[in-house]
C-alpha positions as CSV (number, residue, x, y, z in Angstrom):
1,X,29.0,1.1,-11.3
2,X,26.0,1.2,-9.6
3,X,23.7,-2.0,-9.0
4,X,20.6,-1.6,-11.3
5,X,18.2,-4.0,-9.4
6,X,15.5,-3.2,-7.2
7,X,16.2,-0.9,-4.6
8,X,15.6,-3.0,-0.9
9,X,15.6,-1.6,2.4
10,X,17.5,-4.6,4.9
11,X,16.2,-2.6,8.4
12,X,12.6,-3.0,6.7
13,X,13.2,-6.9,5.1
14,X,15.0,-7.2,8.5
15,X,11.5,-6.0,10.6
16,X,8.9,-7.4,8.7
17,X,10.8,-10.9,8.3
18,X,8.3,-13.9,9.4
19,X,9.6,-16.7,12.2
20,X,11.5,-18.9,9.5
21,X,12.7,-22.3,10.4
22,X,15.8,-23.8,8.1
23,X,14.9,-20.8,5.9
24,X,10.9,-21.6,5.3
25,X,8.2,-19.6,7.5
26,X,6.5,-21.4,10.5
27,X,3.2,-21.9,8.6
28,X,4.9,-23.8,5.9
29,X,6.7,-25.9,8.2
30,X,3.5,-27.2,9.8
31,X,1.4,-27.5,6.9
32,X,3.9,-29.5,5.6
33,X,4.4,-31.9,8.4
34,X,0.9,-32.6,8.6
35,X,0.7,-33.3,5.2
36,X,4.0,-35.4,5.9
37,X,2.3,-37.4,8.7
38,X,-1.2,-38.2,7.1
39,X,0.8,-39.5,4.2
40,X,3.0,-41.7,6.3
41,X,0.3,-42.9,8.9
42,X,-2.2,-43.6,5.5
43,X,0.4,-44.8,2.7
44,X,3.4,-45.5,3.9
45,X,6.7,-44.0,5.7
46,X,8.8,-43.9,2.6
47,X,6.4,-41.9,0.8
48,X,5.6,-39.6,3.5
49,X,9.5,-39.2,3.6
50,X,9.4,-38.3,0.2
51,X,6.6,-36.0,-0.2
52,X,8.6,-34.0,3.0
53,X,11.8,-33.9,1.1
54,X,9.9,-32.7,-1.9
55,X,7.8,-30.3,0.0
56,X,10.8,-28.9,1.4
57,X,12.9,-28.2,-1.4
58,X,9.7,-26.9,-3.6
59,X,9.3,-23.8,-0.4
60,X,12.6,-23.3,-0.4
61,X,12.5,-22.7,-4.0
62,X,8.8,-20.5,-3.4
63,X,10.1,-18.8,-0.5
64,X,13.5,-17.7,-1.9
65,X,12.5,-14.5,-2.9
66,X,9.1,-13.5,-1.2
67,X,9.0,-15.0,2.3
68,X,5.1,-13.4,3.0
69,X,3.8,-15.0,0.0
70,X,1.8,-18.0,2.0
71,X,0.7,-15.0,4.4
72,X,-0.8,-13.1,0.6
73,X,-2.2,-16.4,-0.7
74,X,-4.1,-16.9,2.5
75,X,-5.3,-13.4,3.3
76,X,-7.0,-13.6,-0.2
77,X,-8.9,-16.6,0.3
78,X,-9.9,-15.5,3.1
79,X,-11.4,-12.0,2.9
80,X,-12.7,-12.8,-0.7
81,X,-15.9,-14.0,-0.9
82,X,-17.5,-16.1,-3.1
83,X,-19.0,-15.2,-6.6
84,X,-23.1,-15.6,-6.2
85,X,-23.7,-15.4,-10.1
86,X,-20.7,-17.8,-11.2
87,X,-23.3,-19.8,-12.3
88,X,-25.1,-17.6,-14.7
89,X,-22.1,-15.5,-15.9
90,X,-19.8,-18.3,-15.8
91,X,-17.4,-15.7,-14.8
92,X,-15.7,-14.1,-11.5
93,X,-17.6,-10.5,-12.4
94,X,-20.3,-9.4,-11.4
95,X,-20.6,-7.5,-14.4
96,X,-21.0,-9.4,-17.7
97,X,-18.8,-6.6,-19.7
């Protein structure tokens, strides 16, 4: 029987695969070690410890099936502007329909 799921190329996956470190991409890693560090140089070590461990598991659990989805989250905060009449529409549209 042939698999029913969705169709993936591995030369493709294989090419457009970000740098990963322990299985999370680069820009993970380091936003997560600063994170790590403030926390442990402001609170404490043990809680820095623990918001790394936690941090860690919760991208590998993120990243486990869409390894470019920091990369999409990113791009759209930063090529979408912000909404001038959010005030008076109280809405992301500039059309009020």
């Amino acid at each position: 029987m042939i698999d029913e799921g969705i169709n993936e190329e591995i030369l493709y996956l294989g090419l457009t695969r970000p740098a990963l470190w322990r299985g999370l991409p680069y820009r993970y890693v380091i936003f997560l070690a600063m994170i790590a560090s403030l926390v442990i140089i402001n609170i404490g070590v043990l809680y820095g410890i623990g918001i790394g461990i936690i941090g860690w598991f919760f991208g590998l659990w993120i990243f486990k099936n869409d390894y470019h989805l920091l990369n999409i989250i990113f791009l759209k905060y930063q090529y979408s502007s912000p909404n001038r009449n959010y005030k008076f529409w109280k809405a992301n549209s500039y059309d009020p329909t």
